[in-house]
C-alpha positions as MATLAB code, in Angstrom:
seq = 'XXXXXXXXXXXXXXXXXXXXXXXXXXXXXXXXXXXXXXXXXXXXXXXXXXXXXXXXXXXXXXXXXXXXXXXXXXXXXXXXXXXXXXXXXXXXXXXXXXXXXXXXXXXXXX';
ca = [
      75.466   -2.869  -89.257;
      75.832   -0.623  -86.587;
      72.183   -1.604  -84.905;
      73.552   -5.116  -85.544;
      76.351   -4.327  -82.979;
      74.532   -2.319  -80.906;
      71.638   -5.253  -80.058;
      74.953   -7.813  -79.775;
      76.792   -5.428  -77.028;
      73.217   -4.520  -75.346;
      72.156   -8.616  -75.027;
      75.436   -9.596  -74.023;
      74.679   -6.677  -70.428;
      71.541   -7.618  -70.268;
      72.671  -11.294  -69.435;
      75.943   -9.763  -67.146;
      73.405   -7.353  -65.306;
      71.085  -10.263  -64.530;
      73.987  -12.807  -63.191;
      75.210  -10.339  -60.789;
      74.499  -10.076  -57.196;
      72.709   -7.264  -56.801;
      69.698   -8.252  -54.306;
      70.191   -9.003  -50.527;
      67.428  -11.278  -48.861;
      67.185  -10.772  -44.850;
      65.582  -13.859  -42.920;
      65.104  -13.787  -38.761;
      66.106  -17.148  -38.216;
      64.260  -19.579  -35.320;
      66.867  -18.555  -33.315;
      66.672  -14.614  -33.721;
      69.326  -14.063  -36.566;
      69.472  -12.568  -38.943;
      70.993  -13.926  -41.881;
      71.535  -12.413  -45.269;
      71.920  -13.640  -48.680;
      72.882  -12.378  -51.892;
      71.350  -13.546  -55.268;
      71.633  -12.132  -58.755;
      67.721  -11.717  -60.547;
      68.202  -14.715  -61.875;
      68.808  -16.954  -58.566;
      66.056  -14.699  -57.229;
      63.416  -15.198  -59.512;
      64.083  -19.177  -59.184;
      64.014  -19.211  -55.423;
      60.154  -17.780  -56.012;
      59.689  -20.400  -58.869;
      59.245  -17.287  -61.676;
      61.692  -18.948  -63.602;
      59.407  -18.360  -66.808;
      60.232  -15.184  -67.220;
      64.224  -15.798  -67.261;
      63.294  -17.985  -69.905;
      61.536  -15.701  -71.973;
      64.187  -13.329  -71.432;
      66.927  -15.918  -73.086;
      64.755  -16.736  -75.890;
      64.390  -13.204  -76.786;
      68.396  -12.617  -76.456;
      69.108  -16.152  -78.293;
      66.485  -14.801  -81.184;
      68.245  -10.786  -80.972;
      71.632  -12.298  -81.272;
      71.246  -14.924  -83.973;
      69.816  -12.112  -85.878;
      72.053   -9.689  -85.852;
      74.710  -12.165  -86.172;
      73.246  -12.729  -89.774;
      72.462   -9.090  -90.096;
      76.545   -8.893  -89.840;
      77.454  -11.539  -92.160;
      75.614  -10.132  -94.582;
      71.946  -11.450  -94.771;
      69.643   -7.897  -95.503;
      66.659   -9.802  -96.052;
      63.815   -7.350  -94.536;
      62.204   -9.909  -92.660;
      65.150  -10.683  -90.859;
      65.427   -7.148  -90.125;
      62.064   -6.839  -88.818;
      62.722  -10.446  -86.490;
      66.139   -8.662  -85.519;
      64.837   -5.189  -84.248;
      61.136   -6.561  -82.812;
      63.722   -9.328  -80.513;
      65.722   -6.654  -79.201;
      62.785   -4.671  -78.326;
      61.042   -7.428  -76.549;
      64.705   -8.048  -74.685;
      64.711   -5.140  -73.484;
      61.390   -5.355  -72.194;
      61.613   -8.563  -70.651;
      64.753   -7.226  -69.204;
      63.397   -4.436  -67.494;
      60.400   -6.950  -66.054;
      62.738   -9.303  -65.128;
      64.569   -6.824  -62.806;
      61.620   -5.551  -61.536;
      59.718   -8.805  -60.992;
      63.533   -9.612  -59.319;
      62.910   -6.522  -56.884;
      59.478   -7.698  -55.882;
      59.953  -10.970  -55.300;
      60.488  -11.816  -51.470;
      62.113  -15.522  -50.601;
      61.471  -17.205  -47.524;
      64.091  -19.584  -45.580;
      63.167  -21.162  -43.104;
];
């Protein structure tokens, strides 16, 4: 039960983390300046067209938290404790990609 809550609070960051705005783009405009905009990982990743990979990263939360949602209302089948804990891990995997693929990712306005 209590890994059931855990991977329920640690989804439910992982999709606040990636909405905010935490990455500033820079651009020289024709003109010379310099604008800035802010994006969360998510707008980021889209503007490069790595979209996959926030997709992946919802599938894997959707997966975690219907799982654990059964884990709490009683379902202790072992196979859907297996589904629950291997879905977290690969959230938090993507998660960590995601932010990092966020990081290198470099949009161009023009």
């Amino acid at each position: 039960m209590l890994r059931s809550l855990i991977s329920i609070v640690v989804n439910i960051v992982y999709c606040v983390v990636l909405n905010l705005t935490l990455y500033t783009d820079r651009a020289v405009m024709p003109g010379g300046e310099v604008r800035q905009w802010r994006h969360s990982a998510i707008g980021r990743l889209g503007l490069s067209g790595q979209s996959a990979l926030v997709y992946l990263q919802l599938f894997f939360t959707a997966v975690s938290l219907v799982t654990s949602g059964m884990m709490l209302f009683g379902v202790k089948n072992s196979t859907v404790k297996t589904i629950q804990l291997a879905s977290t891990i690969a959230s938090t995997v993507m998660f960590i990609v995601v932010m990092i693929a966020a990081g290198f990712v470099h949009a161009k306005y023009g």
